[in-house]
C-alpha positions as CSV (number, residue, x, y, z in Angstrom):
1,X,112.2,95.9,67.1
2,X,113.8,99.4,67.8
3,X,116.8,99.8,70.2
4,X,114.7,102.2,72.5
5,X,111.5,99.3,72.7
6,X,112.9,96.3,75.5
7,X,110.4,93.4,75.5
8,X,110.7,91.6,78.7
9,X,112.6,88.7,79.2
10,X,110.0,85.7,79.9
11,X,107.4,85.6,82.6
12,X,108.7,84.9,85.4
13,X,111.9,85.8,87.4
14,X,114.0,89.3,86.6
15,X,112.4,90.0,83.7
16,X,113.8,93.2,82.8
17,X,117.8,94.4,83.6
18,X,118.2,98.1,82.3
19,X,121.9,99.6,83.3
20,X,123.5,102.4,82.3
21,X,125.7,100.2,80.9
22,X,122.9,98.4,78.7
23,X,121.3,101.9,77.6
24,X,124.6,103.3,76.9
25,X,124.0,106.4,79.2
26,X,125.0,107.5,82.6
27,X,122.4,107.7,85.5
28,X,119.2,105.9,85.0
29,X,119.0,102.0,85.8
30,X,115.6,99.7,86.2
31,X,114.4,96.5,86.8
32,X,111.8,94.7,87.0
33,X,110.7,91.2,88.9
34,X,107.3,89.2,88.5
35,X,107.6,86.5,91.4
36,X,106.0,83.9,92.5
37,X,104.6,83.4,96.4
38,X,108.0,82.0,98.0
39,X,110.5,83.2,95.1
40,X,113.3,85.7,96.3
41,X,115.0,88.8,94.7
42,X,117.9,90.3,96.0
43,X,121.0,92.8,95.6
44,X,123.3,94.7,96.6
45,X,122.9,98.7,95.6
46,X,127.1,99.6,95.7
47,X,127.2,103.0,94.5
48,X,123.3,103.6,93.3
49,X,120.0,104.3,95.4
50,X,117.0,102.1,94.6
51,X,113.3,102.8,95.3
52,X,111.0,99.6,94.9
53,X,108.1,99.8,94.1
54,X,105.1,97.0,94.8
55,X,103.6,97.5,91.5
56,X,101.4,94.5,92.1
57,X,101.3,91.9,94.7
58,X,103.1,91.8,98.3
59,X,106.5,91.5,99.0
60,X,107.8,90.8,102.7
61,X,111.1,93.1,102.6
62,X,114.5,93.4,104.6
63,X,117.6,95.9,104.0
64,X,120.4,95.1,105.9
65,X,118.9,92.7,108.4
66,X,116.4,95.6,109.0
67,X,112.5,93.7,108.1
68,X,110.3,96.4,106.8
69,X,107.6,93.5,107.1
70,X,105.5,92.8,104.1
71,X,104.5,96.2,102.3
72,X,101.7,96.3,99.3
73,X,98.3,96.0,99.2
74,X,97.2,96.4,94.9
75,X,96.9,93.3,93.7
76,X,96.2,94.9,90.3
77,X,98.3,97.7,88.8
78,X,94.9,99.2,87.6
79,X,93.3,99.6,91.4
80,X,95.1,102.8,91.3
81,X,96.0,102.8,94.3
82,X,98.9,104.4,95.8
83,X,101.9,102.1,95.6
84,X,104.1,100.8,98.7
85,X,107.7,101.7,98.0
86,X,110.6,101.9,99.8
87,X,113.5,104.1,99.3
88,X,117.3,102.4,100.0
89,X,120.2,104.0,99.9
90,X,123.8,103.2,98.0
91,X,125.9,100.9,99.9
92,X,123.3,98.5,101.1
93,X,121.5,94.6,100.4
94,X,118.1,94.4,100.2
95,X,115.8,91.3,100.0
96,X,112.6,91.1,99.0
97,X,110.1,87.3,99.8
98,X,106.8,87.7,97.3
99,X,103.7,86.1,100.2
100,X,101.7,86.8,96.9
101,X,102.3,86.6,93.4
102,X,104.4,90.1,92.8
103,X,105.7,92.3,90.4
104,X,108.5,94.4,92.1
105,X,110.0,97.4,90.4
106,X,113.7,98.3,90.8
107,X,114.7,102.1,90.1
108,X,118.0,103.0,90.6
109,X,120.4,106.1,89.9
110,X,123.6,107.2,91.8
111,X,123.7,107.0,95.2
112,X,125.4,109.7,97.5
113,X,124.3,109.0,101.2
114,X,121.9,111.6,101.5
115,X,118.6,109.8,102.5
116,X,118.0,106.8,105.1
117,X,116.2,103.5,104.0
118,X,112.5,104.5,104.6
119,X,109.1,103.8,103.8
120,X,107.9,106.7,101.1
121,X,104.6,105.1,100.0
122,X,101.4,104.9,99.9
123,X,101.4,107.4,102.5
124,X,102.1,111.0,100.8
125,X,101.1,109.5,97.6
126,X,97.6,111.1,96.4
127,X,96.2,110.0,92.6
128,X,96.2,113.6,90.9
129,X,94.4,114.4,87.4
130,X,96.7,116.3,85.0
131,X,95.7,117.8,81.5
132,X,92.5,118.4,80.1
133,X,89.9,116.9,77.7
134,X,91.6,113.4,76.0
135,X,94.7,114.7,77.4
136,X,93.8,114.6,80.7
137,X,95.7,111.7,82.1
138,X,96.1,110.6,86.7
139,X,99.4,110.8,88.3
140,X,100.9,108.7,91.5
141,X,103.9,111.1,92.2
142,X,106.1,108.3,93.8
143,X,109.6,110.7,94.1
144,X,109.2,114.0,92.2
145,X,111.2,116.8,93.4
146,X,108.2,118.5,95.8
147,X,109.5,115.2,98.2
148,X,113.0,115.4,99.6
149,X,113.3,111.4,99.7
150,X,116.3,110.7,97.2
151,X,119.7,112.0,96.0
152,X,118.9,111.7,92.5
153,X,115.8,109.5,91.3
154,X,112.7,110.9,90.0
155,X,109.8,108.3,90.0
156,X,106.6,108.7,89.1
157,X,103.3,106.7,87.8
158,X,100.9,107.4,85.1
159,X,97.4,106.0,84.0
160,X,96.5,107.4,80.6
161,X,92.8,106.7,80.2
162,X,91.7,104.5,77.0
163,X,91.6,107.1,73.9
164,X,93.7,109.9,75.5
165,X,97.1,111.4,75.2
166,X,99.8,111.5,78.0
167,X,103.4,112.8,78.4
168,X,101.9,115.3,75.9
169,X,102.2,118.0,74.5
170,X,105.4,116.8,73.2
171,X,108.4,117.8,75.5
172,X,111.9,117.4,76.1
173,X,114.4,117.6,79.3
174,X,117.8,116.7,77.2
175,X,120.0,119.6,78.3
176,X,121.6,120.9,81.3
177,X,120.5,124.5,81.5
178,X,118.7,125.0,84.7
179,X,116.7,126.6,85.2
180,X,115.0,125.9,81.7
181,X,115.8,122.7,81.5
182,X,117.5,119.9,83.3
183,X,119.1,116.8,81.6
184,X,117.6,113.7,82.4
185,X,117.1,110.1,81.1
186,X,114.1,108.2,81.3
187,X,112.8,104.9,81.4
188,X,109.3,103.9,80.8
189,X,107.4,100.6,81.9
190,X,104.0,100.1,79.8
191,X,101.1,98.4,81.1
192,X,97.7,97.8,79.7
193,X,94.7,96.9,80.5
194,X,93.2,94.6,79.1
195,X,96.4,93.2,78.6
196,X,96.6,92.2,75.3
197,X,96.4,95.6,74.1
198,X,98.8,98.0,73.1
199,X,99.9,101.9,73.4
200,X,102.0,104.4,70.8
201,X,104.5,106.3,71.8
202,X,107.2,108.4,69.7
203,X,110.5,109.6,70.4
204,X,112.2,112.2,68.3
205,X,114.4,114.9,68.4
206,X,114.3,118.6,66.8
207,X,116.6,117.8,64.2
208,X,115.5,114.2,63.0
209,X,118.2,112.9,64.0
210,X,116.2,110.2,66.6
211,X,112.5,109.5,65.6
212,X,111.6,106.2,66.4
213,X,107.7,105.1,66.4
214,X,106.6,101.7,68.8
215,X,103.7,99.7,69.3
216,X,104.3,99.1,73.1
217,X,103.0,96.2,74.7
218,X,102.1,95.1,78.2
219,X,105.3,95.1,80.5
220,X,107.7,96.9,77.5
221,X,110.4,99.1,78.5
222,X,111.1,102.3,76.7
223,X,114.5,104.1,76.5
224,X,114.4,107.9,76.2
225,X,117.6,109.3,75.8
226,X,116.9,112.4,74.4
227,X,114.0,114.0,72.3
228,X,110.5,114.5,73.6
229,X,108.4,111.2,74.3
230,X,105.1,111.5,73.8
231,X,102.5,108.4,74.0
232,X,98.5,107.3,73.6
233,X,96.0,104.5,74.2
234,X,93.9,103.2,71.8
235,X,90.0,103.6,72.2
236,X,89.5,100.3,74.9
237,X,92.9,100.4,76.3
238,X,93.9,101.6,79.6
239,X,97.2,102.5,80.4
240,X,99.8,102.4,83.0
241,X,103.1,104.1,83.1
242,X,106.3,103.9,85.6
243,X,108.7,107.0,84.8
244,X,112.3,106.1,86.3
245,X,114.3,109.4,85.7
246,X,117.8,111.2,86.8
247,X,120.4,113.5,85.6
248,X,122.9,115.3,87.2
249,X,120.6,117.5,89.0
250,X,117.2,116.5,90.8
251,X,114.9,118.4,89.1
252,X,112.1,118.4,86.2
253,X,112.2,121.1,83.9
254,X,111.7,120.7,80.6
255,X,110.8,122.4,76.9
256,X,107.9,121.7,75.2
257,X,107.9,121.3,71.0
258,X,107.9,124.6,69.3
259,X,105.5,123.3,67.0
260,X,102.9,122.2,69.5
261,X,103.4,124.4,72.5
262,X,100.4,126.3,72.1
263,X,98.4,123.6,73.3
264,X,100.0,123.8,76.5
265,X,99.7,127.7,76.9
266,X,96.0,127.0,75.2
267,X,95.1,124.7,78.4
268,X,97.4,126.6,81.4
């Protein structure tokens, strides 16, 4: 087991606790609940924004006394569907009741009062093809930069069709040099389908310094601290990505590989 691969912890309950702490970096948190109809999650954000996001199941939801009522409608990751989230600033208590079974996703970076709690999905959330051929890959752009909806998160989700590429070519964003390129960490949270299946991804930097290889399974967590990330599905494996991302600036930009850049400017 590599450092950078987190299996989760059980089946039920919080069953995955990233901190910057944990990761030994400074921005990017995430967590993740599978609960069952009835069972509670809760916390307090103190000085980091959270988006959740109903990545399966329904979730009846309050923030500060405030009831957001119940939000999510796929009861399968792999609908595709646009996912209910909900953005909530730093220095609030959220609560969240699963009315169905429920996997919940907590994203988290610092805080710094600029956005109200609010609904952000599924409305403004479109499923967009990216890539071409077996790269080609569908994105559910949750909180990129194009929407003004956090102080520092960047969340997106990814469904990498069985026997294609994704997060490819290889690329890194490990530096702070905007505009060609902004530092930001990453968290990755793997699903497949059918679930006993498993994806590959590789993270490695320039200088061989980092170059670790994993056999991801359904509901693993990757680390990317630095290095470019890239990651594929085996021929009758579908699968799912959520990208939890933040730096000290709220924007993607980002270096491809020198050695495999051309497929990029090949396919622009």
């Amino acid at each position: 087991m590599t450092d950078l691969m987190i299996s989760p912890a059980g089946a039920t309950g919080k069953v995955h606790n990233v901190t910057p702490q944990s990761a030994g970096w400074s921005y990017v948190g995430f967590g993740l609940y599978r609960l069952a109809p009835g069972e509670v999650a809760q916390e307090d954000t103190g000085d980091r924004e959270v988006i959740l996001v109903l990545v399966e199941g329904k979730a009846r939801i309050t923030v500060d006394g405030r009831d957001f009522g119940e939000l999510g409608d796929r009861m399968d990751v792999f609908e595709k569907t646009p996912p209910h989230c909900l953005y909530i600033p730093n220095g609030a208590a959220w609560q969240a009741t699963a009315t169905t079974a429920c996997t919940l996703a907590v994203c988290s970076a610092p805080g710094k009062g600029g956005h109200p709690t609010q609904i952000i999905g599924p409305a403004g959330i479109d499923l967009t093809p990216r890539g071409k051929g077996t790269n080609t890959r569908y994105i559910n752009n949750i909180a990129m930069e194009g929407r003004d909806v956090a102080d520092s998160l960047l969340v997106t989700e990814v469904f990498t069709p069985a026997g294609h590429w994704s997060s490819y070519p290889p690329h890194r964003h490990d530096e702070d040099d905007y505009p060609n390129m902004t530092y930001l960490e990453e968290t990755y949270y793997h699903r497949l389908n059918p679930a006993q299946g498993f994806g590959i991804q590789r993270v490695w930097t320039e200088d061989g310094t980092l170059d670790e290889t994993m056999a991801v399974g359904n509901h693993d967590v990757v680390l990317v601290p630095k290095g470019h990330h890239p990651c594929g599905a085996p021929y009758g494996y579908e699968m799912y990505y959520l990208n939890v991302m933040a730096g000290p600036l709220r924007k993607w930009r980002f270096n491809n590989h020198p050695d495999h850049k051309w497929i990029a400017e090949q396919d622009a």
